[in-house]
PDB file of N, CA, C and O in Angstrom:
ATOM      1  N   UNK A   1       0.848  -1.173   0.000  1.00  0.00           N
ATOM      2  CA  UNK A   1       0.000   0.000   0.000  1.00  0.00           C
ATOM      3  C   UNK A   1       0.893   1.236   0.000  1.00  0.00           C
ATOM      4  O   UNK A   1       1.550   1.541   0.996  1.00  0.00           O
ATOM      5  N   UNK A   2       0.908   1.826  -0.942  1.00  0.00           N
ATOM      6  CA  UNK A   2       1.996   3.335  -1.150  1.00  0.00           C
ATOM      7  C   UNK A   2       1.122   4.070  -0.528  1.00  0.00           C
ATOM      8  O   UNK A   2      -0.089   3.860  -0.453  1.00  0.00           O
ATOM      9  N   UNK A   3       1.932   5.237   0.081  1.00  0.00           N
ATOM     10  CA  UNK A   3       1.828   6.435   1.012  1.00  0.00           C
ATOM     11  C   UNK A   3       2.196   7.591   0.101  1.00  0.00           C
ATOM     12  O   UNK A   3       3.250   7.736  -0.518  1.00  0.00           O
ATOM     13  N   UNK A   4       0.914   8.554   0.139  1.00  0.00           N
ATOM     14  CA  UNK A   4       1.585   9.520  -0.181  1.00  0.00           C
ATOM     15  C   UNK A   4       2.390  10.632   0.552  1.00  0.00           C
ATOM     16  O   UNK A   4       2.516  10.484   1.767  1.00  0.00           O
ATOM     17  N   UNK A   5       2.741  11.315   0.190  1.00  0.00           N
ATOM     18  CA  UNK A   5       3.880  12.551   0.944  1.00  0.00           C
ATOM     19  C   UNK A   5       3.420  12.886   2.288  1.00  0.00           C
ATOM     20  O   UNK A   5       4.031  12.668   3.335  1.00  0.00           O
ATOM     21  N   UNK A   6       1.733  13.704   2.084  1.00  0.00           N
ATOM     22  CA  UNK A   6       1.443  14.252   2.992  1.00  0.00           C
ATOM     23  C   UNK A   6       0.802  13.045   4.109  1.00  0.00           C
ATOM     24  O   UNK A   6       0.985  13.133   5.323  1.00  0.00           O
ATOM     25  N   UNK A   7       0.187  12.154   3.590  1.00  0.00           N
ATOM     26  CA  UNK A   7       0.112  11.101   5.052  1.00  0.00           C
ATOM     27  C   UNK A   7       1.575  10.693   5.688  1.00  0.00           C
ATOM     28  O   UNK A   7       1.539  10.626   6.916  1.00  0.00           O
ATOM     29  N   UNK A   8       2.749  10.431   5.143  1.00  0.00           N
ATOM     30  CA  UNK A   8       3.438  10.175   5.924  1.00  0.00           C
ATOM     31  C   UNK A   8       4.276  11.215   6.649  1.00  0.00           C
ATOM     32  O   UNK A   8       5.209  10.899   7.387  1.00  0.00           O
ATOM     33  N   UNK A   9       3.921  12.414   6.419  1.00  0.00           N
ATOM     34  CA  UNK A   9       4.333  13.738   6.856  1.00  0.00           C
ATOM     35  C   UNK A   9       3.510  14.293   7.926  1.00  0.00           C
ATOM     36  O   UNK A   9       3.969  14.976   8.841  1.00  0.00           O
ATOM     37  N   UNK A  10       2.369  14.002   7.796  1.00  0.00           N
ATOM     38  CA  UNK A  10       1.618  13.582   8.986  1.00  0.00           C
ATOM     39  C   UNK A  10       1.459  12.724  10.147  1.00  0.00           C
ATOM     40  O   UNK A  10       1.217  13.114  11.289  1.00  0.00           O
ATOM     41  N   UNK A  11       1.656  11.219   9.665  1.00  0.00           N
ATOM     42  CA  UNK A  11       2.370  10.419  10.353  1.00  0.00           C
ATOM     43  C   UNK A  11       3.008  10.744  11.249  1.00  0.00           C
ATOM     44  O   UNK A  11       2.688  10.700  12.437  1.00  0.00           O
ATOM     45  N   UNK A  12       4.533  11.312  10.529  1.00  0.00           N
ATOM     46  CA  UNK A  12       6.322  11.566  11.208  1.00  0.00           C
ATOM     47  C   UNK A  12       5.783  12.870  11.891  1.00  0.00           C
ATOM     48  O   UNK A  12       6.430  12.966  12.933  1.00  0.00           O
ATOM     49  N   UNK A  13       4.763  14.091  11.786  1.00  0.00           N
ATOM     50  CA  UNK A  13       4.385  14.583  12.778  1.00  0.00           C
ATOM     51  C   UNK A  13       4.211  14.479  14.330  1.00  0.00           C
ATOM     52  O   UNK A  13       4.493  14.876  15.461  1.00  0.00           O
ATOM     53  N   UNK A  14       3.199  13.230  13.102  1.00  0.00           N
ATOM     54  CA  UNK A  14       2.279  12.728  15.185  1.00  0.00           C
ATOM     55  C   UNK A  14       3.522  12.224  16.101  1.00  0.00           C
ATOM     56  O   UNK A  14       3.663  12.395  17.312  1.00  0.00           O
ATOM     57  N   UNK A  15       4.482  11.478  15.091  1.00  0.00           N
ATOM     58  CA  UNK A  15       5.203  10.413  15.935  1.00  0.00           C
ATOM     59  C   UNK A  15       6.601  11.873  16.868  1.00  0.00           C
ATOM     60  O   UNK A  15       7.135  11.869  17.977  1.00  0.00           O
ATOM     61  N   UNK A  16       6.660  12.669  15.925  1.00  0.00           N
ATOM     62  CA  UNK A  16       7.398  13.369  16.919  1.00  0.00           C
ATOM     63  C   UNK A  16       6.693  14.457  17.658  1.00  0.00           C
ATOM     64  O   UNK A  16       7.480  15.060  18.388  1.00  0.00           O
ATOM     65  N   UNK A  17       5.869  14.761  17.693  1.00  0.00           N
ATOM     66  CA  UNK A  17       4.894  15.263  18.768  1.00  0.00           C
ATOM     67  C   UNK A  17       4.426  14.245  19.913  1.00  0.00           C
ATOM     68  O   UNK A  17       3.928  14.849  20.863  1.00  0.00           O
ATOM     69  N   UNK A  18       4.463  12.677  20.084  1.00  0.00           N
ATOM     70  CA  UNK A  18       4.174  11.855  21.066  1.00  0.00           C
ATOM     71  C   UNK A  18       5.888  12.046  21.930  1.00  0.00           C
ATOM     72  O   UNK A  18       5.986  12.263  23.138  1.00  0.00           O
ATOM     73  N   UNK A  19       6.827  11.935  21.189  1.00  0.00           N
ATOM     74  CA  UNK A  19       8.043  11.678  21.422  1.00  0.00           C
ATOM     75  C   UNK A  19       8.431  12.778  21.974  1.00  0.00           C
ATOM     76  O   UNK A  19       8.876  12.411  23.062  1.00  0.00           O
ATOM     77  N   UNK A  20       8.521  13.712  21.915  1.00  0.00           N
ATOM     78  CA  UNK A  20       8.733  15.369  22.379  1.00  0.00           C
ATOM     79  C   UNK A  20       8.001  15.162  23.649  1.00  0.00           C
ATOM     80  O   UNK A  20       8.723  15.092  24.644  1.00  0.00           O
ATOM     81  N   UNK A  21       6.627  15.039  23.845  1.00  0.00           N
ATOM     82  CA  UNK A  21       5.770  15.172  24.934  1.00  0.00           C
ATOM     83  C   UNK A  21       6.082  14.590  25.854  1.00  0.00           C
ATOM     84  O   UNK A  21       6.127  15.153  26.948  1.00  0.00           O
ATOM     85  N   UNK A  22       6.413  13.212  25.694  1.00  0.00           N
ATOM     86  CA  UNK A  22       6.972  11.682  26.295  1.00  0.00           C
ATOM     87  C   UNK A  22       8.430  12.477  27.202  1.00  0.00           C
ATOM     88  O   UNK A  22       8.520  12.741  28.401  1.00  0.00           O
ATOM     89  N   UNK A  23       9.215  12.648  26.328  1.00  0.00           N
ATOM     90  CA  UNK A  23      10.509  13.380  26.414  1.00  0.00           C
ATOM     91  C   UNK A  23      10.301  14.529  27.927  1.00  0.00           C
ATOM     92  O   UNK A  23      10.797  14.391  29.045  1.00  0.00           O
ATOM     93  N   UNK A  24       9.259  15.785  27.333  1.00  0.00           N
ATOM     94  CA  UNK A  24       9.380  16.203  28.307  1.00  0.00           C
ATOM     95  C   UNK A  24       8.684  15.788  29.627  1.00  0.00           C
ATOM     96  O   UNK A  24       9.083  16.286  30.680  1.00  0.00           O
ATOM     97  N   UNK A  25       7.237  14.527  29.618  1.00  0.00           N
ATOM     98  CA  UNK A  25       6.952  14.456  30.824  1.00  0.00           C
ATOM     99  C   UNK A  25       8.112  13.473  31.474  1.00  0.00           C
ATOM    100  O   UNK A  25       8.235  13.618  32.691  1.00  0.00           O
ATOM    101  N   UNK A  26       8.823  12.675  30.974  1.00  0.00           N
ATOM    102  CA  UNK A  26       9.868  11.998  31.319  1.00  0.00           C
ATOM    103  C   UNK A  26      10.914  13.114  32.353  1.00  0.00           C
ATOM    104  O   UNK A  26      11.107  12.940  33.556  1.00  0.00           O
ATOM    105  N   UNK A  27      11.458  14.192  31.562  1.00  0.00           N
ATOM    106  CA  UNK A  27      12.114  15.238  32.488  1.00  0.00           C
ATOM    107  C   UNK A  27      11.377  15.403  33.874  1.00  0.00           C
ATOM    108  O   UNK A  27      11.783  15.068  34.987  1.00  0.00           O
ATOM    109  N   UNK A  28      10.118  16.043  33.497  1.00  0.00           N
ATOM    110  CA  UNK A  28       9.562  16.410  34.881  1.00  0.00           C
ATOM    111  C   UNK A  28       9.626  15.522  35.790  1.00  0.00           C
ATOM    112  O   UNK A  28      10.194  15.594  36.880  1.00  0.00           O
ATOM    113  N   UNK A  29       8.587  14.023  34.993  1.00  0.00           N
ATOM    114  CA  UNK A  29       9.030  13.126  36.442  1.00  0.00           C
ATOM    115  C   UNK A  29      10.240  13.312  36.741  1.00  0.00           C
ATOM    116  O   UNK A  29      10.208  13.680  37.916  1.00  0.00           O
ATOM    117  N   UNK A  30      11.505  13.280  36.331  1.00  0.00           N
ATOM    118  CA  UNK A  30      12.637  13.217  36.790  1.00  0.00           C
ATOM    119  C   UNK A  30      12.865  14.448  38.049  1.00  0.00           C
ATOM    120  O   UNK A  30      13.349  14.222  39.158  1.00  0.00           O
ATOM    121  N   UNK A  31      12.475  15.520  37.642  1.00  0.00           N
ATOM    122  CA  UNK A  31      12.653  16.891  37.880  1.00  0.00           C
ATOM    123  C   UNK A  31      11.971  16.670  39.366  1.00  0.00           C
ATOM    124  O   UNK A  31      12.777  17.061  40.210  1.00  0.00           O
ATOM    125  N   UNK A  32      10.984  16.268  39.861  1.00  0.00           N
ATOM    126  CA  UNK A  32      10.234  16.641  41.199  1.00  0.00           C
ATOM    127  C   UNK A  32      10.334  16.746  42.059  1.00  0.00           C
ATOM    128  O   UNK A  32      11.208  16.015  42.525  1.00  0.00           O
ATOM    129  N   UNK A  33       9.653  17.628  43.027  1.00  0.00           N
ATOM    130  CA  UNK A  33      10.702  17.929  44.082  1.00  0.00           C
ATOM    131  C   UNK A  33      10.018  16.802  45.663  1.00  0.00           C
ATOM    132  O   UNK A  33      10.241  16.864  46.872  1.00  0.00           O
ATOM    133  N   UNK A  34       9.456  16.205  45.102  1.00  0.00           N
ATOM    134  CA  UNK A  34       8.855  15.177  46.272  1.00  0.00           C
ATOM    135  C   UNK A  34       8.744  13.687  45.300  1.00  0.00           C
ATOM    136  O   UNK A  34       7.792  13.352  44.595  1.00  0.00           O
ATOM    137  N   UNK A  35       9.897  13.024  45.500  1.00  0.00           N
ATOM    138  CA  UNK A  35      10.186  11.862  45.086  1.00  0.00           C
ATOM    139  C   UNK A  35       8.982  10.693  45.037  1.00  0.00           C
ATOM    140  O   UNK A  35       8.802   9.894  44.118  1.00  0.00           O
ATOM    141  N   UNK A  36       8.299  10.797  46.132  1.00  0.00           N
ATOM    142  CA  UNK A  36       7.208  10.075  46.817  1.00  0.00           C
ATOM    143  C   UNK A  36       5.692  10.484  45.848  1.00  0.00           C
ATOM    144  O   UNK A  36       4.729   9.728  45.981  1.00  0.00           O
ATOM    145  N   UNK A  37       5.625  11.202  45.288  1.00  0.00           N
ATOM    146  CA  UNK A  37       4.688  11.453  43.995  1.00  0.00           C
ATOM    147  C   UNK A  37       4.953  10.838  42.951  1.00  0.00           C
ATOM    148  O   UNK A  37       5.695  11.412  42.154  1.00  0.00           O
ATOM    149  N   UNK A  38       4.479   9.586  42.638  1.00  0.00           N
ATOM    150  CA  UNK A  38       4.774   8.945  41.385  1.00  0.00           C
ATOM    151  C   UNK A  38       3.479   8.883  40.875  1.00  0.00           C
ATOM    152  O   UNK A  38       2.521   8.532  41.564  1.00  0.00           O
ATOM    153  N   UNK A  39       3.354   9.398  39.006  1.00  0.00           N
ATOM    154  CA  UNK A  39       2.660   9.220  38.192  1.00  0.00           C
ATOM    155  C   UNK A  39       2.169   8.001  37.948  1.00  0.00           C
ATOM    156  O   UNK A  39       2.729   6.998  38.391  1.00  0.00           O
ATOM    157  N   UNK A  40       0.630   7.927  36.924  1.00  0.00           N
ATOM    158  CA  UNK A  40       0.693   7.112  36.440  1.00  0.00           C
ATOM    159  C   UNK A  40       0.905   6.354  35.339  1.00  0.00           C
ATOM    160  O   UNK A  40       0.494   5.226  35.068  1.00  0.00           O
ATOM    161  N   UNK A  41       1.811   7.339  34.546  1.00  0.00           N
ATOM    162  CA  UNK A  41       1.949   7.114  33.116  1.00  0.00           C
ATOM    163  C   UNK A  41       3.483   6.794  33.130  1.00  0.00           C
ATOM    164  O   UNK A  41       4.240   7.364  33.916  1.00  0.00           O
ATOM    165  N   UNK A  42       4.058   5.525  31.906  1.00  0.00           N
ATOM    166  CA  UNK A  42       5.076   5.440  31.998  1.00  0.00           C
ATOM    167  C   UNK A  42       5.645   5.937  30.795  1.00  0.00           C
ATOM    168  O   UNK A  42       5.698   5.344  29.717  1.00  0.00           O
ATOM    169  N   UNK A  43       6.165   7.337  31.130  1.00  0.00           N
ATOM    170  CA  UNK A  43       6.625   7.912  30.002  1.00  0.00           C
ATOM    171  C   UNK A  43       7.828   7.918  29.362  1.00  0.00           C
ATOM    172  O   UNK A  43       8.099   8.456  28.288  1.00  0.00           O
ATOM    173  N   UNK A  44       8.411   7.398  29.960  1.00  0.00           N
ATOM    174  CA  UNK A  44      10.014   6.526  29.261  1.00  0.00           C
ATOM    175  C   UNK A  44      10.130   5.477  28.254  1.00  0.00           C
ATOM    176  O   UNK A  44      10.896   5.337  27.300  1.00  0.00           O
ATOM    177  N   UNK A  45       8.715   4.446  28.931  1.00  0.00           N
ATOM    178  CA  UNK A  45       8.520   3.513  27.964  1.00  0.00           C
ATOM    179  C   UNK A  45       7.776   4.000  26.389  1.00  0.00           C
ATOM    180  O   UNK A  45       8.004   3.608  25.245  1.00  0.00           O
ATOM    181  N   UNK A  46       6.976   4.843  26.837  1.00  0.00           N
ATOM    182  CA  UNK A  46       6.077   5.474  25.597  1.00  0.00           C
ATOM    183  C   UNK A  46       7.160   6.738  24.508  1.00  0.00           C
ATOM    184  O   UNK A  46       6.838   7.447  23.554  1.00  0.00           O
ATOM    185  N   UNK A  47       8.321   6.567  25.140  1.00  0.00           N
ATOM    186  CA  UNK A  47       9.127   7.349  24.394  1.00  0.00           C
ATOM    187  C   UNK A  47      10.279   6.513  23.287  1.00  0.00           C
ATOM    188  O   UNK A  47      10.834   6.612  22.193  1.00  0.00           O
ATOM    189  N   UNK A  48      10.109   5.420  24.812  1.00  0.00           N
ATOM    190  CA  UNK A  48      11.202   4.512  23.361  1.00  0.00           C
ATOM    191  C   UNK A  48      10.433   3.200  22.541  1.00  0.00           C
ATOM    192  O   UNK A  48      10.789   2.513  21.585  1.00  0.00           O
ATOM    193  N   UNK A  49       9.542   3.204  23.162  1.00  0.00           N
ATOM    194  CA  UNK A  49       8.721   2.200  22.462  1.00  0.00           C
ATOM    195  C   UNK A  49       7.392   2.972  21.636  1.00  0.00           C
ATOM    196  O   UNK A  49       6.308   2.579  22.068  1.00  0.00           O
ATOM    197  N   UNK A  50       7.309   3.851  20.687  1.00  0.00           N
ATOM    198  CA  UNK A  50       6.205   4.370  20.486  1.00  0.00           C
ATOM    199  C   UNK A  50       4.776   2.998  19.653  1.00  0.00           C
ATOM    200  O   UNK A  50       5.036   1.796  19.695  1.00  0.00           O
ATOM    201  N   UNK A  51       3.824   3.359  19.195  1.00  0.00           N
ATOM    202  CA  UNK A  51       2.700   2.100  18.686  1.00  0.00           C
ATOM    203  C   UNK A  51       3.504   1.622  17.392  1.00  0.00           C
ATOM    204  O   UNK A  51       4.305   2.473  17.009  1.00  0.00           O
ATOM    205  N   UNK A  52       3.477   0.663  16.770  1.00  0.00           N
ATOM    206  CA  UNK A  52       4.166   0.523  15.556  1.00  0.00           C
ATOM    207  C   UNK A  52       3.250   0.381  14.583  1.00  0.00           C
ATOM    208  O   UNK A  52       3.537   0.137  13.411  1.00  0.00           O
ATOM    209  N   UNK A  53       1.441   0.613  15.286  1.00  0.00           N
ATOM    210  CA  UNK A  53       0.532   0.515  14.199  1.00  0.00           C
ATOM    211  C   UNK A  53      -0.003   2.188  13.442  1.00  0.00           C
ATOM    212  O   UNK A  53      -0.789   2.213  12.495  1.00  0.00           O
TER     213      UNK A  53
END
């Protein structure tokens, strides 16, 4: 199934807009100033593992 330009430009959008986001909530968790507050999202994993569908 060929892709044209703009779907996969769209695509490589989304995928670096998840990755950026991932990226920075990854910092913050890192960043906090009360260790004992843990999220529930694992945003490390969702950064290096993004959907492959």
């Amino acid at each position: 199934m060929p892709f044209d330009f703009d779907t996969l430009r769209a695509i490589a959008l989304a995928a670096t807009a998840l990755a950026a986001t991932a990226w920075l909530a990854d910092r913050r968790r890192i960043r906090r100033r009360d260790p004992d507050a843990v999220g529930w999202m694992p945003w490390t994993a969702v950064f290096f593992f993004p959907p492959l569908s």
